[in-house]
C-alpha positions in Angstrom: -138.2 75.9 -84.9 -139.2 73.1 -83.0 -137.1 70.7 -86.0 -133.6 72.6 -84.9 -133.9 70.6 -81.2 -131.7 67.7 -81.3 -131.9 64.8 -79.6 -129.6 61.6 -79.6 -131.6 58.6 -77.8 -128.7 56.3 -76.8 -130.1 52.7 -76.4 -133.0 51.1 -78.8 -134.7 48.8 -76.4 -138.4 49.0 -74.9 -137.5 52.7 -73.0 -135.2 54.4 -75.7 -137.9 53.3 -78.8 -141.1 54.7 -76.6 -139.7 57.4 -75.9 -137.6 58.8 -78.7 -141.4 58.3 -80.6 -143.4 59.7 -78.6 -141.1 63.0 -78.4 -140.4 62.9 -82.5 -144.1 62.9 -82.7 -144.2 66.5 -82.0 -141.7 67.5 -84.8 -138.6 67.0 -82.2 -135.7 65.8 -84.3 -134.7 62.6 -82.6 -132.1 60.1 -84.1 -131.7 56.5 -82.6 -127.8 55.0 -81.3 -128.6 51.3 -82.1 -126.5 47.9 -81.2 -127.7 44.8 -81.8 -131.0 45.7 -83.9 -129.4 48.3 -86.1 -129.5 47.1 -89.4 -133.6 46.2 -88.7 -134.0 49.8 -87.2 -132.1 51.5 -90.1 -134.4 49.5 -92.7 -138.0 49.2 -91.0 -137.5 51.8 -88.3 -139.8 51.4 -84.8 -143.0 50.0 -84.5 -144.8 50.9 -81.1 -148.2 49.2 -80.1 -149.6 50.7 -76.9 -152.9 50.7 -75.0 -153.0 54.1 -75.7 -152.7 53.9 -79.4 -150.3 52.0 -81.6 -147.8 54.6 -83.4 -144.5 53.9 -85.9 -141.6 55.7 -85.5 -138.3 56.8 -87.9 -135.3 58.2 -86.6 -133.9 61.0 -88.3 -131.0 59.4 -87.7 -130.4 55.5 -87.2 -126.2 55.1 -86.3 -124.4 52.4 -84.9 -122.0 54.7 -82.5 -121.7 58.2 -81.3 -119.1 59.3 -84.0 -121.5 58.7 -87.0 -124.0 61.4 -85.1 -124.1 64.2 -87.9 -126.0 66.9 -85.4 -124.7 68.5 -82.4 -127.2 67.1 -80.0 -129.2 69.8 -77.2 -129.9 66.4 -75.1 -128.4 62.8 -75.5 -130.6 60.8 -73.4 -129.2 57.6 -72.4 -131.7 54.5 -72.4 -128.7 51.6 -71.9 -129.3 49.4 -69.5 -126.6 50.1 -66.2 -123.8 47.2 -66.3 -120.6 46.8 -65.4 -119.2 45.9 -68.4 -121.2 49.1 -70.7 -119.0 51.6 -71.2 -121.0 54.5 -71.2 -119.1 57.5 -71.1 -117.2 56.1 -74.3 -120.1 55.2 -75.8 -121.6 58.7 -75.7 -118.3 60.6 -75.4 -118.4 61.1 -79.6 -122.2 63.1 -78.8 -121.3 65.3 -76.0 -120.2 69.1 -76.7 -120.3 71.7 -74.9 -124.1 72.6 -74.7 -125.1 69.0 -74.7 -127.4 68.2 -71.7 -127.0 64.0 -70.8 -130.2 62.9 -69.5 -129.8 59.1 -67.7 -133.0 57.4 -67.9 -131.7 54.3 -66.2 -132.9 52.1 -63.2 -130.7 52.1 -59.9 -128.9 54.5 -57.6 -126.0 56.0 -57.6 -125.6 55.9 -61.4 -124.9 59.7 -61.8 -121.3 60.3 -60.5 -119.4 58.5 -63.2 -121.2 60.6 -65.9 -120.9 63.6 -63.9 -116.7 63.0 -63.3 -116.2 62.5 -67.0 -118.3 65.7 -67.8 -118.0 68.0 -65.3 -119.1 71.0 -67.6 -122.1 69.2 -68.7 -125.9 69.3 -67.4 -126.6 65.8 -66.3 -130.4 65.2 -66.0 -131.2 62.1 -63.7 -135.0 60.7 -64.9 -137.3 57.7 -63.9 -139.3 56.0 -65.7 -142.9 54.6 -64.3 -143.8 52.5 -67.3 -144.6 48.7 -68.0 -142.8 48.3 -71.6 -141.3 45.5 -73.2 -139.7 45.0 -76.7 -140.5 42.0 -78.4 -138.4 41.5 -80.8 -136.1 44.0 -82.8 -138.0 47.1 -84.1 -141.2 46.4 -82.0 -142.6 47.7 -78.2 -145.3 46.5 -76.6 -146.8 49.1 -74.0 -148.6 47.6 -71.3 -149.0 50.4 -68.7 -148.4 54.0 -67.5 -145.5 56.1 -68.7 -145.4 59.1 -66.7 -141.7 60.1 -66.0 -139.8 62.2 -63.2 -136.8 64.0 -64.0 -133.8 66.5 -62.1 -131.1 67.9 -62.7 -128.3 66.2 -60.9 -127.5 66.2 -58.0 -130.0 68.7 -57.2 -132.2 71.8 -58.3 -133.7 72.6 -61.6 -132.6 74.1 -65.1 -133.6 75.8 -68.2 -132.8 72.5 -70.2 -134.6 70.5 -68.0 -137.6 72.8 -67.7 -137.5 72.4 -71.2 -137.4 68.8 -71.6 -140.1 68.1 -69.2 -142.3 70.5 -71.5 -141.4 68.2 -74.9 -142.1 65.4 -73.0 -145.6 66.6 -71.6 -145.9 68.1 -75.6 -145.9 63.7 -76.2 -148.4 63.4 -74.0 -146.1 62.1 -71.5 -146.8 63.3 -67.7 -143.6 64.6 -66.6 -143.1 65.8 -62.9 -140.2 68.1 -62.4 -138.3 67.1 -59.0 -135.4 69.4 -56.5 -134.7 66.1 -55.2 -133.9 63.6 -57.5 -132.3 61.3 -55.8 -134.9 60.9 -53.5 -136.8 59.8 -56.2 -134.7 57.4 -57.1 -134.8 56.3 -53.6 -138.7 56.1 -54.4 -138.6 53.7 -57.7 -136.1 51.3 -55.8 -139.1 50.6 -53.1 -140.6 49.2 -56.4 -137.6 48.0 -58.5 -136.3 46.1 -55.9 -138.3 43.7 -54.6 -140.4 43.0 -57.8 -137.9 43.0 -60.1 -135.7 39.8 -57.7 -138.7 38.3 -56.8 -139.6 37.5 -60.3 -136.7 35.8 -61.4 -136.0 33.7 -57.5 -139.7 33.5 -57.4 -139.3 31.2 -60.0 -140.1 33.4 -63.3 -143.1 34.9 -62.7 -145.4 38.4 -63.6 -146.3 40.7 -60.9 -149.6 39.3 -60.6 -148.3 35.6 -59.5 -146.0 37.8 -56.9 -149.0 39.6 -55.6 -151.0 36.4 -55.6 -149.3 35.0 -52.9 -149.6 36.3 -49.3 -145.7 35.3 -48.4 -144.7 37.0 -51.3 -146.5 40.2 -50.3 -145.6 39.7 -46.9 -141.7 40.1 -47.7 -142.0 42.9 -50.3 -143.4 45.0 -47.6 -140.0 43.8 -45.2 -137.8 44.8 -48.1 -139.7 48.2 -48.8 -139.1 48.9 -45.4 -135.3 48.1 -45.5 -135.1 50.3 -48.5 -137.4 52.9 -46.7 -134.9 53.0 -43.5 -131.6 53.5 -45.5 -133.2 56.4 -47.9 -133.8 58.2 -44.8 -130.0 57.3 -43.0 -129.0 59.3 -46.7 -131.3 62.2 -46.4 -134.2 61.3 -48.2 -137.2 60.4 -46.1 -140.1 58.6 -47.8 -143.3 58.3 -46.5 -144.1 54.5 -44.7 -147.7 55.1 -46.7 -145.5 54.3 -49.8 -145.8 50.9 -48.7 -149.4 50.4 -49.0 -149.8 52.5 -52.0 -147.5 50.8 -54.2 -148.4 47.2 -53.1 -152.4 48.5 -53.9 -150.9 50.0 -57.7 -149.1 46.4 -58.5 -152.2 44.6 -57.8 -154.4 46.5 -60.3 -151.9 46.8 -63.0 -151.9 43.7 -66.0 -149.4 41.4 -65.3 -146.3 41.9 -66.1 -142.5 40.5 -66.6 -140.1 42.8 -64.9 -137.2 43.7 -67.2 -134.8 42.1 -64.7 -137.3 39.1 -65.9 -137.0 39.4 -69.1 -133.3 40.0 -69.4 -133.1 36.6 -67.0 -135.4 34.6 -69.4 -132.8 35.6 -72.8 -129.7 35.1 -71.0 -128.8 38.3 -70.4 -126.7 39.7 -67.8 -129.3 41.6 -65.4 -129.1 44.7 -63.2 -128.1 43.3 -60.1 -125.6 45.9 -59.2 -127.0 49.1 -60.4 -130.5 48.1 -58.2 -129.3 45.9 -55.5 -125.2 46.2 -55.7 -125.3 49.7 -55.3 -128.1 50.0 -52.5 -125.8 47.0 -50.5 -122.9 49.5 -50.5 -124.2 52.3 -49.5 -125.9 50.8 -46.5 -122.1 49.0 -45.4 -121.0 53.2 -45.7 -124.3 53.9 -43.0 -123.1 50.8 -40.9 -126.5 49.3 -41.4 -127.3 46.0 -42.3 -130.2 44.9 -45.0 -130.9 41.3 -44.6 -133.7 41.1 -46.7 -131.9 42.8 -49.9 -128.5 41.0 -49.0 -130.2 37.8 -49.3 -131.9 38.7 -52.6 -128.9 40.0 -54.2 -126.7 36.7 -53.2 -129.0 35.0 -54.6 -129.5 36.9 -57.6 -125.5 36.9 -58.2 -125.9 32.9 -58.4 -128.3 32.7 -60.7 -127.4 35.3 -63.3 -124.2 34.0 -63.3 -124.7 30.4 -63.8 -127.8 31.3 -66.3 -125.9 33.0 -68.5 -122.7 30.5 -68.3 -125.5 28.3 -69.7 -126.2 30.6 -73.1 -122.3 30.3 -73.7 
């Protein structure tokens, strides 16, 4: 029975390959929208080497856009990267019918509406990721660290579907928390994404444990935490100050690592400035509170990214 669940992963980078194995290692049929590394996906399918156990993984399906799907898909979970010029809803429109749940497993805030606006009729799961992967080269992942995984329906509550996908996941041996609140759990991985992910490309291209090495460094991740930790609760969504502590005490014992903001600056792509940092920016100007810390960082950011990749041109 299990075989008669479709799922479409949208996006064949370091999230979409890890987790579209992991859950077609339990029977799940999952089939793979690919871009750039299609024609190495199609022929070799998806190598995954993890700390936890290496694993290979073939799609049932490996397409190059939403209209070649052949299944009606139960979930189409995105895994694209959130940028201004991705066109998502066109990209998945071809996937979507009437029973299809959208699950965004995406960085940022404020990345459901759009989605929700185009399919009104449609479940739209919001999940986070907590997971150091990386993908080397086209049809390989390296897993580093963790993996465990929050998900919501959006913009609040629970579902069936959900319910449902949380228990495939857990099936993969993935911990998967089910949230009310998602949002405010978004709120959450920003008080990570945010000053880690800038710090390692301003900071000069560095891992996490050259960030956490240096006492400055520390010093103004707990300033921007704080800034993140004020404006979550001007929204609704009050985090606990402790969060601070905890997650500056979890970066220190993980393995170093390059962010993916890192490693998108390092091969000259564009990075996520807006969905992480953009996003957060406007919805402080709506509270009429000002983030110095996280403006600064984002200006920044905006120079470099564009000047690095006017360099790969």
């Amino acid at each position: 029975m299990k075989d008669k669940i479709k799922l479409l992963v949208v996006g064949s980078g370091a999230i979409g390959s890890f987790y579209g194995g992991k859950l077609a290692r339990t029977g799940l049929s999952v089939s793979l929208l690919c871009r750039s590394d299609y024609e190495v996906v199609k022929r070799d399918g998806v190598s995954v080497r993890s700390y936890q156990g290496d694993f290979h993984f073939s799609p049932a399906q490996v397409i190059s856009s939403a209209a070649e799907y052949k299944e009606k898909a139960d979930y189409v979970l995105v895994c694209l990267k959130v940028l201004p010029k991705v066109d998502l809803v066109g990209i998945i429109r071809d996937a979507v019918h009437p029973e299809t749940a959208i699950v965004l497993i995406q960085n940022g805030i404020e990345i459901e509406p759009d989605v929700k606006k185009a399919f009104p009729q449609n479940e739209i799961i919001s999940a986070i990721a907590f997971i150091c992967v990386n993908r080397l080269e086209f049809g390989l992942v390296d897993h580093l660290d963790y993996g465990r995984m929050e998900m919501g329906l959006y913009p609040d509550g629970t579902s069936q579907k959900t319910e449902r996908l949380a228990g495939f996941f857990k099936e993969a041996g993935v911990p998967c928390r089910l949230s009310e609140k998602i949002i405010g759990n978004r709120w959450q991985k920003l008080l990570w994404n945010v000053p880690f992910n800038s710090l390692s490309v301003i900071g000069g291209l560095i891992d996490t444990k050259k960030i956490m090495d240096s006492p400055e460094a520390v010093a103004l991740v707990r300033k921007i935490m704080a800034e993140l930790i004020l404006l979550a609760g001007k929204t609704g969504y009050f985090l606990d100050e402790d969060l601070i502590e905890r997650m500056i005490a979890d970066t220190k014992k993980m393995e170093p690592y390059k962010t993916s903001m890192l490693l998108d600056y390092e091969a000259k792509r564009e990075i996520e400035v807006e969905a992480i940092l953009g996003n957060v920016i406007k919805i402080a100007k709506k509270q009429q509170l000002s983030l110095p810390y996280i403006e600064s960082l984002y200006g920044c950011l905006k120079l470099l990214d564009d000047q690095n990749r006017s360099e790969g041109l």
